[in-house]
C-alpha positions in Angstrom: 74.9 144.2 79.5 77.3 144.1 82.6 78.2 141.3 84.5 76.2 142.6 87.4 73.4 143.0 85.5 73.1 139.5 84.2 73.5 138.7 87.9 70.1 140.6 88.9 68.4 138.7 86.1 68.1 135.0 87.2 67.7 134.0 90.6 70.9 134.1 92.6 73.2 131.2 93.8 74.5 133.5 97.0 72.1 135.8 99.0 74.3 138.1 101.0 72.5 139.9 104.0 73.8 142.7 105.6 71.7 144.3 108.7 72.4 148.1 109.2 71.9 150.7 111.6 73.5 154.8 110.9 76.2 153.1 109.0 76.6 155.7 106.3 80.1 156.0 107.2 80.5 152.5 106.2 78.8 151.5 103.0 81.3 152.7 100.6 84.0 150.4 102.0 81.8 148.0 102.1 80.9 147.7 98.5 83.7 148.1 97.1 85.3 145.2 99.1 81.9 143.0 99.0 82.3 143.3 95.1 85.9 142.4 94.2 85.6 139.4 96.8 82.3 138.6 94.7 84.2 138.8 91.3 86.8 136.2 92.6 83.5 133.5 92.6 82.2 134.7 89.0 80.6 131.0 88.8 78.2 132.1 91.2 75.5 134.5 91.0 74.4 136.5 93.7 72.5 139.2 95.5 73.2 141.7 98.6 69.9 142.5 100.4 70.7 145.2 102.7 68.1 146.0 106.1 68.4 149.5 107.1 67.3 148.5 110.3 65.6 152.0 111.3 69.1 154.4 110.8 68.8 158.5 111.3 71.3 158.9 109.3 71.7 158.8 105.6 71.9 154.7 105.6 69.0 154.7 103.4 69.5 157.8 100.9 72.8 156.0 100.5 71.6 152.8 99.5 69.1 153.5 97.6 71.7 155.3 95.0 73.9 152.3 95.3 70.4 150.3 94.3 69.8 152.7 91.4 73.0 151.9 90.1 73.1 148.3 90.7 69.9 146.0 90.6 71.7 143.4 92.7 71.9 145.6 95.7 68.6 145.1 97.0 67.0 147.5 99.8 64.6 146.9 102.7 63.8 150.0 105.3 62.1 149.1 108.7 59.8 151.5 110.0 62.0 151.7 112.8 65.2 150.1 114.8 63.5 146.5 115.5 67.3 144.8 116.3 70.0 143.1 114.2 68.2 139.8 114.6 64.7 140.7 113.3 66.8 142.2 110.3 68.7 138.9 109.4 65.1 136.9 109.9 63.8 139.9 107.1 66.8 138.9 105.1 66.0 135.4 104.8 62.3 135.8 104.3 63.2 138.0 100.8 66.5 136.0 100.1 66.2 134.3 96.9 69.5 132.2 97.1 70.6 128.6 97.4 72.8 130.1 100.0 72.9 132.9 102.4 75.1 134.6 104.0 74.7 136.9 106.4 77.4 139.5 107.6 78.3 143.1 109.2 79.0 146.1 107.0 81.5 147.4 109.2 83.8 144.7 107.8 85.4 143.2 111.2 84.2 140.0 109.3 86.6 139.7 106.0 84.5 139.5 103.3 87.3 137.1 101.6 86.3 134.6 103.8 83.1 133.8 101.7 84.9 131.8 99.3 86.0 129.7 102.2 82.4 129.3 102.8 81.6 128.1 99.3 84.3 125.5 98.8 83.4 123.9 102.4 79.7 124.4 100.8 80.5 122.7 98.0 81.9 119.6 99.7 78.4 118.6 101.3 78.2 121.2 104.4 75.0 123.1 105.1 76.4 125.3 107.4 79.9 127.0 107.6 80.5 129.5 110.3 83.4 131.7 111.2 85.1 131.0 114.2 87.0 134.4 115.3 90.2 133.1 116.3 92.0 136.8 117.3 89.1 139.0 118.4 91.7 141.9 118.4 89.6 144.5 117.1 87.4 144.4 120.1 88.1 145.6 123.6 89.7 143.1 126.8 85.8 143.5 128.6 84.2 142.5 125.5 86.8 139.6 124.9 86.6 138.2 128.6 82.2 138.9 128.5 81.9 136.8 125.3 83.8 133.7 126.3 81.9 133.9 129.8 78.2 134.3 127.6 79.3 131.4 125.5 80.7 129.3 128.6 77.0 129.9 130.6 75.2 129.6 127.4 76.5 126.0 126.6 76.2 124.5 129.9 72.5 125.3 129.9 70.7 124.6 126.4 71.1 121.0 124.8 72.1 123.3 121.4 75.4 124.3 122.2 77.0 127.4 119.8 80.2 126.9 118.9 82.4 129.1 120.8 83.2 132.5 119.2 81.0 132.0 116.2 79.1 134.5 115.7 76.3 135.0 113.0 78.8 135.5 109.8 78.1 131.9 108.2 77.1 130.4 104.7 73.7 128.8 105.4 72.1 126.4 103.2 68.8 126.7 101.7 67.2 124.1 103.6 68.5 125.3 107.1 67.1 128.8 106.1 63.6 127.0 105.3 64.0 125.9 108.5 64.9 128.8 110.0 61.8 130.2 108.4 59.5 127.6 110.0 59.7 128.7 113.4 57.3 131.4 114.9 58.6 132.4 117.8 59.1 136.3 118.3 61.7 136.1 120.8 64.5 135.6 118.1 68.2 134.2 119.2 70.0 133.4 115.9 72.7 132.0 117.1 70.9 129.8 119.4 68.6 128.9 116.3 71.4 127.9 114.3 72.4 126.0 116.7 69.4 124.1 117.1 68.6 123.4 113.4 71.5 121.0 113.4 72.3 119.8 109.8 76.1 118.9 108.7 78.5 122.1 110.1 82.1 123.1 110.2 84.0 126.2 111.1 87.1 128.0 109.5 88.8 130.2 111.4 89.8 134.0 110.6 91.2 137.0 112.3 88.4 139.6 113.4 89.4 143.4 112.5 88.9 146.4 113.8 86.0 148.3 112.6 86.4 150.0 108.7 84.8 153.5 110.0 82.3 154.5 112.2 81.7 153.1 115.7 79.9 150.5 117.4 76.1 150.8 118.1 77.0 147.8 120.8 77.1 149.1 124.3 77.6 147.0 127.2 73.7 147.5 128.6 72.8 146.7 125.3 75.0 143.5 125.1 73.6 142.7 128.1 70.0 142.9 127.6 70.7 140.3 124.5 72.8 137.7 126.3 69.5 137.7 128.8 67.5 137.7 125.9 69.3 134.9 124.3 69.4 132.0 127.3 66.1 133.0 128.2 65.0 132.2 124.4 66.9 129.2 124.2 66.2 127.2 127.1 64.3 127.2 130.4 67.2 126.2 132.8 67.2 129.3 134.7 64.0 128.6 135.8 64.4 124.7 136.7 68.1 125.0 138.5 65.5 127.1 141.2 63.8 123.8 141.6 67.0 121.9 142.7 68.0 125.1 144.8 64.9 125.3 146.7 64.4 121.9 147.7 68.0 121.8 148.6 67.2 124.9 150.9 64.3 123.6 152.1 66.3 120.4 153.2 68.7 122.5 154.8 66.0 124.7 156.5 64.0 121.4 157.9 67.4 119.7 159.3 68.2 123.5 161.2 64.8 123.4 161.9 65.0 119.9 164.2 68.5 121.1 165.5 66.8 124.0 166.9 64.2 122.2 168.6 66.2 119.9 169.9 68.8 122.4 171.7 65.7 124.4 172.6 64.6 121.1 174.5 67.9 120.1 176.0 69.4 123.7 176.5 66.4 125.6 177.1 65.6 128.8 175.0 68.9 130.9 173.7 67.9 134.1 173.6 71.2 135.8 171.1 70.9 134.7 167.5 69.3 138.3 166.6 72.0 138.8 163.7 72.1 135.3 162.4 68.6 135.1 162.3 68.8 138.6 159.8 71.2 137.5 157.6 69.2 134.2 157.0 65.8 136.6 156.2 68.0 138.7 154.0 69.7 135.8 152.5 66.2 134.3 151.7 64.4 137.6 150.6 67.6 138.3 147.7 66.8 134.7 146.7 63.0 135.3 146.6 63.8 138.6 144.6 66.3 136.8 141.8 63.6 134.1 141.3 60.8 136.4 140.8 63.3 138.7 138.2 63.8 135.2 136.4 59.7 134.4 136.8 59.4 138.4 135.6 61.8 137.7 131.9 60.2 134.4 131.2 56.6 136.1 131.7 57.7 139.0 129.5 58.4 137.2 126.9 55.3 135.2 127.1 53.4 138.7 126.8 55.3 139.1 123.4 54.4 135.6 122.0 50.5 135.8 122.8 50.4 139.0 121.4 51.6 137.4 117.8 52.6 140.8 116.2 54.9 140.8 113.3 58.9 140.9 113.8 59.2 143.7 111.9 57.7 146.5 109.8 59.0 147.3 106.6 58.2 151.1 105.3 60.4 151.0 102.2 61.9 148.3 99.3 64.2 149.1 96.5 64.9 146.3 93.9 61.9 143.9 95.4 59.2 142.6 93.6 56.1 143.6 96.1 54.6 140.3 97.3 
């Protein structure tokens, strides 16, 4: 019996969780640099659940071979693409580890830096995160985006993220229990690890270029998820509104009296057509971005009463059925 099979046969000290969308280009790089990393740890036991979050490629042929072959590479197929996020919350629900660890496949992440994670593990930390020191492999817009999302992010939810620390982490067993707790359908992870607390540290590392394939990030769709993460997180874009309006309500009252009281000394002044404009426009663009704000806070309420699943799952290799 191999090494890897006495791994699949006892429950696994490392769950490693890899969320994947058409990476067939990928997955062969992947393995054979998530194994010998792996092998450097033999003290620990582990599994890799992979999420073929939905792919149209051969993502899931592929790994169901690789699962064939290898009973610790463990398989679950959506039905279709439900988002990176809702594959990590799969990976935890079927992650059988005292640890997890969830990662890309496109190895921009160094898979080396999981022992890292297991000797600040081993010390007493629940949470170790990697903190991408050189983002090199990604482009100047994507660099300069990220540290504004991570500057507006933390100066409007009490749980700061650490900044550049993305979802590549070692994550206790009790932090994913309660990770699992929450029901909220509107899923943030970074902004959920963040507000678990428990005892954290970063280690910083070098972030590489992609192994093959290319990005299914574009900037709409990084967008859409910085939105989707602040409005998850924390209902200050709708309070600062609060403090704006009443200070533009002050404002309007005080030109309110000054005009009444030039009308009353002056007489009527007839010009003020074009300031009068800009004022309505000004207020009707205000009016507009409040209601957008009101519209994405609504939206998601839709999505919570409607308390449907965070994902579908069509296919499993190497799971027991539940």
């Amino acid at each position: 019996m191999s090494k890897k099979q006495i791994n699949a046969d006892k429950e696994p000290d490392l769950s490693i969780i890899v969320s994947m969308y058409n990476e067939e280009e990928s997955l062969g790089l992947f393995f054979d640099k998530i194994f010998k990393v792996l092998e450097k740890i033999p003290s620990y036991s582990y599994e890799i659940i992979c999420i073929d979050d939905g792919s149209k490629d051969k993502t899931f042929e592929m790994l169901e071979k690789y699962a064939k072959k290898n009973p610790v590479i463990k398989v679950i197929k959506f039905s279709r693409n439900f988002g990176k996020e809702y594959g990590m919350m799969a990976g935890f629900s079927y992650a059988k580890g005292r640890a997890a660890i969830p990662m890309d496949v496109d190895l921009q992440d160094p898979p080396e830096l999981i022992i890292d994670f297991v000797k600040k593990w081993e010390k007493g930390y629940d949470m170790v995160y990697g903190i991408r020191n050189d983002r090199k492999g990604d482009t100047f817009l994507k660099r300069w985006t990220a540290k504004l999302f991570y500057k507006i992010y933390n100066l409007m939810t009490r749980s700061p993220i650490p900044y550049n620390a993305g979802d590549y982490r070692l994550i206790d067993r009790k932090v994913i229990d309660a990770i699992l707790s929450l029901k909220e359908r509107n899923v943030f992870m970074k902004g959920i690890f963040g507000w678990t607390g428990f005892k954290s540290c970063g280690i910083k590392y070098v972030r590489q270029k992609r192994s093959a394939g290319q990005s299914k990030w574009n900037y709409w769709k990084l967008w859409n998820f910085a939105l989707d993460g602040i409005t998850a997180s924390t209902t200050f874009p709708l309070r600062i509104w609060t403090y704006l309006g009443s200070m533009l309500s002050l404002v309007g009252m005080f030109y309110a009296l000054f005009i009444i009281f030039k009308t009353i000394i002056y007489g009527v002044d007839v010009p003020g057509y074009a300031s009068l404009l800009v004022f309505i426009l000004l207020l009707g663009g205000i009016q507009m971005v409040i209601l957008g704000i009101l519209g994405e806070y609504i939206g998601r309420i839709f999505i919570e009463v409607k308390n449907r699943p965070l994902y579908v799952v069509d296919k499993k290799v190497n799971i027991d059925n539940e």
